[in-house]
C-alpha positions in Angstrom: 26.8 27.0 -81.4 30.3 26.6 -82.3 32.3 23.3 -83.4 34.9 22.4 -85.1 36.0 19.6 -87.2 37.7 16.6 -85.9 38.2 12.9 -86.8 34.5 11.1 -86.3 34.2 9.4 -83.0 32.9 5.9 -83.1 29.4 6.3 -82.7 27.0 3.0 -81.2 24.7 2.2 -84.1 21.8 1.4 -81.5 22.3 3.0 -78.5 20.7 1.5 -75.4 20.8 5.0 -73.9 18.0 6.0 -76.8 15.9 2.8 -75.8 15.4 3.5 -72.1 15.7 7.5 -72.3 12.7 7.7 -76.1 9.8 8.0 -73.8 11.1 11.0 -71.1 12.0 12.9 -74.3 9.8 15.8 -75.3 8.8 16.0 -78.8 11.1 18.7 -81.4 9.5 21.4 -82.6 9.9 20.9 -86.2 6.6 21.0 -88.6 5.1 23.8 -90.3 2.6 25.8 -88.4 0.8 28.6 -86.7 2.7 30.3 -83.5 -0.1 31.8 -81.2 1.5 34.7 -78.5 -0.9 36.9 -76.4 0.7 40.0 -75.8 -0.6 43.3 -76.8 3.4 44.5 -77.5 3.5 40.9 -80.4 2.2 43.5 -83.0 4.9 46.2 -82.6 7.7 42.8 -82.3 6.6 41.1 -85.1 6.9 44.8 -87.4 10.2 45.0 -86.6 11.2 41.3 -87.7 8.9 41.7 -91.0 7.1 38.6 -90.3 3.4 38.2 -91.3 0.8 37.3 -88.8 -2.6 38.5 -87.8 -3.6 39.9 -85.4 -7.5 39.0 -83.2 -8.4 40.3 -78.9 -4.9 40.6 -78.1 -3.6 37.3 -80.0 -0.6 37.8 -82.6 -1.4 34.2 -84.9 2.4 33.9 -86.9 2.5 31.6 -89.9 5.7 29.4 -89.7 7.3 27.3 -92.3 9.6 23.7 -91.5 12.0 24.5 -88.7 11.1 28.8 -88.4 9.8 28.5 -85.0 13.7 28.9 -83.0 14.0 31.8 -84.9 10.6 33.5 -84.4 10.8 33.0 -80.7 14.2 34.1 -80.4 13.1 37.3 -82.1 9.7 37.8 -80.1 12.1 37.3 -76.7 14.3 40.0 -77.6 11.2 42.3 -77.6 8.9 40.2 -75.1 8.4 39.2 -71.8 9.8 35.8 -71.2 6.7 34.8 -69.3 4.4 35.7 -72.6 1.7 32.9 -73.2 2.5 31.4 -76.4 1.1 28.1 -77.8 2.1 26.2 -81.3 0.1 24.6 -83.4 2.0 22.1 -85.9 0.2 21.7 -89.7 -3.1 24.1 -91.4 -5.7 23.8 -88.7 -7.1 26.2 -85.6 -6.0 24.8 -82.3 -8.6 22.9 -80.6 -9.4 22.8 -77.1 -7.1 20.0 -76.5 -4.1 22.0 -77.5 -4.6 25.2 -74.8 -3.2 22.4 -72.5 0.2 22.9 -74.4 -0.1 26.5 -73.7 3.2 27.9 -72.0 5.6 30.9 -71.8 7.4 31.9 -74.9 10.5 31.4 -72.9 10.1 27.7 -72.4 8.6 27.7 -75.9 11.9 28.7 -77.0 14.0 26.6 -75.1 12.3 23.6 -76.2 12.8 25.1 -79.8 16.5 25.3 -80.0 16.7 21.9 -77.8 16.1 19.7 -80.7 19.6 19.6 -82.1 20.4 18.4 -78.6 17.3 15.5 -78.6 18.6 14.6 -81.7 21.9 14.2 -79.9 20.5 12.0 -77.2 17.9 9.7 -78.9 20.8 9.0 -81.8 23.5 8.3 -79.2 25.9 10.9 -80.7 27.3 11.8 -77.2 31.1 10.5 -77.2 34.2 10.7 -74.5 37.1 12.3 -74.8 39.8 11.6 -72.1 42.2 14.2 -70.0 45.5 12.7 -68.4 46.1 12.8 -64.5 49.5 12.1 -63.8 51.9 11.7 -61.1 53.1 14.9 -60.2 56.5 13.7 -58.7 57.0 12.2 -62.7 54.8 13.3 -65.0 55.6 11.0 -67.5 53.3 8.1 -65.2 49.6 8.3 -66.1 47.6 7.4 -63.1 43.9 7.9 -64.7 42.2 9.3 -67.6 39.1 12.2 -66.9 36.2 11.2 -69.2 35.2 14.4 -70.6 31.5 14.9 -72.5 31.3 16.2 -76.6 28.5 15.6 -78.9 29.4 14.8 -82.6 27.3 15.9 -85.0 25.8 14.2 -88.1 29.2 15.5 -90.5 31.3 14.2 -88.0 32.2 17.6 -86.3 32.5 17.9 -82.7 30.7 19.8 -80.2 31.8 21.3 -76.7 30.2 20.5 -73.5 29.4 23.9 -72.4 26.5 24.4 -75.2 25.4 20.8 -74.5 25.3 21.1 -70.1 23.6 25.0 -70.7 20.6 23.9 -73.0 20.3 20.6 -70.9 20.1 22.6 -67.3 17.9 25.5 -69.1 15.3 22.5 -71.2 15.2 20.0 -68.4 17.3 17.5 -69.6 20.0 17.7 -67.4 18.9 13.6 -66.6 18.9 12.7 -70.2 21.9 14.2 -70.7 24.0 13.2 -67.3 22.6 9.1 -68.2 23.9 9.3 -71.6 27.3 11.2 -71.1 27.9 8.3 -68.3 27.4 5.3 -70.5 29.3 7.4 -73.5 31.9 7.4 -71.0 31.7 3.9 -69.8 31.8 2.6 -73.5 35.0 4.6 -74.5 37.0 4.0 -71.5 36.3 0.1 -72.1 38.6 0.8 -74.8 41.5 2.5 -72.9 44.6 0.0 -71.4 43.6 -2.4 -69.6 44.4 -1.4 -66.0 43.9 2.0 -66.8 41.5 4.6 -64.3 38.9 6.3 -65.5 37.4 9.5 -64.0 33.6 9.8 -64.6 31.8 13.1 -64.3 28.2 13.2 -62.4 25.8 15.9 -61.4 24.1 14.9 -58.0 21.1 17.3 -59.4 20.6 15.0 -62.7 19.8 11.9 -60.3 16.5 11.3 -60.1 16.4 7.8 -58.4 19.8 6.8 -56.5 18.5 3.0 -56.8 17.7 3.2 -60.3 20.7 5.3 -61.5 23.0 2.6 -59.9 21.6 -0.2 -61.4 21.6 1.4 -64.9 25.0 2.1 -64.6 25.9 -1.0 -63.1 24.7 -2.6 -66.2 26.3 -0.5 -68.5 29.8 -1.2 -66.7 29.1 -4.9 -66.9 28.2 -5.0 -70.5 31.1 -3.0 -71.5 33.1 -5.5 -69.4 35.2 -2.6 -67.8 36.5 -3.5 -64.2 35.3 -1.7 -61.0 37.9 -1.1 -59.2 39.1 1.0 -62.9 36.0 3.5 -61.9 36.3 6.6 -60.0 32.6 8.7 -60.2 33.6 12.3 -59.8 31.0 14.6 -58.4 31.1 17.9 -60.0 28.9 20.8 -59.0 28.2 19.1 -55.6 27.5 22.9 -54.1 24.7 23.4 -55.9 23.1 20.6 -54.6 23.6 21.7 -50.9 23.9 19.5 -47.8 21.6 16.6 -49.1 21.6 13.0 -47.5 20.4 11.9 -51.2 23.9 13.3 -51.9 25.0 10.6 -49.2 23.1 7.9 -50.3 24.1 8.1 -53.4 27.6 7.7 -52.9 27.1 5.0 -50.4 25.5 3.2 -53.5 28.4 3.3 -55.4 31.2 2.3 -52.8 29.4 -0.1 -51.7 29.1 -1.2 -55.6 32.9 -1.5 -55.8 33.3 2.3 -57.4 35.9 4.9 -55.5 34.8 8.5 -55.5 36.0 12.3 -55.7 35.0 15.2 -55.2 36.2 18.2 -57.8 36.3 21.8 -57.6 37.7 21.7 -54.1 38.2 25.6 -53.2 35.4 26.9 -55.7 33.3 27.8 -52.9 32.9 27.2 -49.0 30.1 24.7 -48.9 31.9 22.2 -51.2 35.1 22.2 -48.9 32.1 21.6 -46.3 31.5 18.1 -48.1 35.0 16.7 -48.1 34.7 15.8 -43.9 31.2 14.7 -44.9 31.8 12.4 -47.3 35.2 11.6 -47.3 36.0 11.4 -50.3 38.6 9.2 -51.8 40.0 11.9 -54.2 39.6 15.8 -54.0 40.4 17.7 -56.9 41.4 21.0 -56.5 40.3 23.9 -58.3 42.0 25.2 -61.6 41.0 28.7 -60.7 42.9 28.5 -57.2 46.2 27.1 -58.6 46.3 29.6 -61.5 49.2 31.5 -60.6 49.5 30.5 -57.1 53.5 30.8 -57.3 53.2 34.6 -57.1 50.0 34.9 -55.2 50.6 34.1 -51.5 46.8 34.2 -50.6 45.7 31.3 -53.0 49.3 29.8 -52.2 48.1 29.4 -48.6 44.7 28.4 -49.7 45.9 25.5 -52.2 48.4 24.8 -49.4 45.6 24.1 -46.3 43.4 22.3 -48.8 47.0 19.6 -49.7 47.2 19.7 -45.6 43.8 18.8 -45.1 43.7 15.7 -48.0 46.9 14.5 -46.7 45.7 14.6 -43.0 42.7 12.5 -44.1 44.1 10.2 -46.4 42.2 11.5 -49.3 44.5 11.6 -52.9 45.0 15.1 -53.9 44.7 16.2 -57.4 45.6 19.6 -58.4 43.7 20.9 -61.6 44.7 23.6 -64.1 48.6 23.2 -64.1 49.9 25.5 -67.4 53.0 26.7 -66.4 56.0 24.9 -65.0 56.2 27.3 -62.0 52.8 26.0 -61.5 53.7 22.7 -61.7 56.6 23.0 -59.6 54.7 24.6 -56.6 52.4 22.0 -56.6 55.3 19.5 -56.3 56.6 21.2 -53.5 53.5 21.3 -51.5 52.8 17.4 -51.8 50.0 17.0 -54.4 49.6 13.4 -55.4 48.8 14.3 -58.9 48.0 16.7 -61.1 46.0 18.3 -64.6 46.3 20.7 -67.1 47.2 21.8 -70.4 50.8 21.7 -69.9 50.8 18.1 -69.3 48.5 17.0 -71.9 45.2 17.9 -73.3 42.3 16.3 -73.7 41.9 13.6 -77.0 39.5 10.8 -78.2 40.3 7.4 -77.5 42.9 6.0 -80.3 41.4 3.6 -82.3 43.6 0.9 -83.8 
């Protein structure tokens, strides 16, 4: 995982996000202790890493110091069979009966493995919010809203991406954990923004669990921060993978109905999220960097972008246009009536300044 060093985010010294999410967290693998793998192929895998272990009917029993098991099962997977039983035993003794309930693939072994740096993320509310500019694209110069955007901070202060963070979460399960805590991050820092400032709020439909219960927890954390509804705009990213679900319905109904507008981003990724604008009507549609990248000389994406600015106009939905990093870009945009617009060239994203 790669980060680099920037000026410490304020971090919440108690988190409520670590209160309500401690119990749905599984425990880190951390202690010394034995790692059990039945495969007759372990032998051969664990020559070739020079580890010790023994070896009884087909079941390779690895000693591990503190904080060796990532590595062990990283190495075992690069010779193994992801679905390979595997079971670990913290501390000196033989597992028990108890423990052959823990018993699971070394695959999911591993993932829960190298998923405690991101537990540790969650239970110590080290998730922050840094914020992307959406401007007017007839003057760019008037900022219209700010796009929350996740980053973890770890314990020297450096930051982390979101792409590590979203990866491990989808792959360990904690997509949930992670979506709840990146909300209220966001919540917290955009309380801090000017006053009548919009704030862009990223949400996966697949991390809700509860519609009811994800609504009320962020309703609290908007009214504890003190930040004004009718500031909020809850964007709904990856919306394709979720398919055509009336949860995905219900859960925006919750949140106009709350006092929240919504949008819809990645518009022109992929079929069945263009599908979802007449659905839900969204009050925003973002459309997708990838489309607008060069669409100046590319006439196929220009009439794309350009039916997708018909269509958002024709329904009085605000269009943004994301990924602007050339002028010409920039200028097309203008010229085909996008309300506003997103990209490197007109700023990139930045913590909240603290005074």
């Amino acid at each position: 995982m790669t980060a680099h060093r920037a000026a410490a985010p304020l971090v919440d010294p108690a988190p409520v996000i670590a209160r309500v999410l401690h119990d749905r967290l599984p425990d880190r693998i951390r202690a010394a202790g034995t790692l059990y793998v039945w495969s007759t192929s372990a032998a051969r895998a664990l020559r070739l890493s020079r580890r010790a272990y023994e070896y009884f009917d087909g079941c390779a029993c690895i000693p591990l110091g503190e904080g060796e098991v990532p590595a062990c099962t990283a190495e075992l997977l690069s010779e193994l069979s992801s679905d390979t039983r595997a079971l670990f035993v913290a501390g000196k003794r033989e597992p028990r009966l108890a423990d052959f309930g823990q018993m699971t693939t070394l695959h999911a072994l591993d993932v829960l493995a190298q998923s405690g740096w991101l537990l540790d993320q969650i239970e110590e509310g080290r998730f922050t919010s840094w914020f992307h500019p959406i401007v007017h694209a007839d003057d760019t110069r008037r900022i219209f809203a700010h796009e929350a955007l996740l980053r973890g901070v770890e314990r020297d202060g450096s930051v982390v991406a979101p792409q590590p963070i979203l990866a491990l979460a989808r792959e360990a399960g904690l997509l949930f954990e992670v979506d709840s805590a990146a909300c209220r991050s966001a919540i917290r820092e955009a309380a801090r923004q000017a006053p009548d400032m919009c704030v862009f709020i990223n949400f996966s439909p697949a991390a809700i669990e509860d519609p009811d219960a994800s609504l009320s927890a962020t309703l609290s954390a908007i009214e504890e921060a003190k930040l004004p509804r009718d500031r909020v705009v809850f964007e709904v990213v990856e919306a394709d993978r979720f398919g055509d679900s009336p949860l995905l319905d219900r859960v925006l109904a919750g949140y106009r109905n709350a006092g929240f507008r919504v949008a819809l981003d990645d518009l022109g990724a992929g079929w069945s999220t263009l599908n979802l604008v007449h659905r839900l009507r969204p009050d925003f549609i973002k459309i997708d960097g990838e489309l607008i990248r060069g669409v100046h000389r590319d006439p196929v994406k220009g009439l794309i972008a350009n039916k997708l600015l018909e269509i958002g106009r024709g329904m009085g939905i605000g269009t943004i246009v994301e990924g602007i990093e050339v002028e010409e870009e920039l200028r097309w945009v203008r010229e085909h009536g996008a309300n506003f617009v997103q990209g490197f060239l007109l700023g990139k994203p930045a913590p909240v300044a603290r005074s």
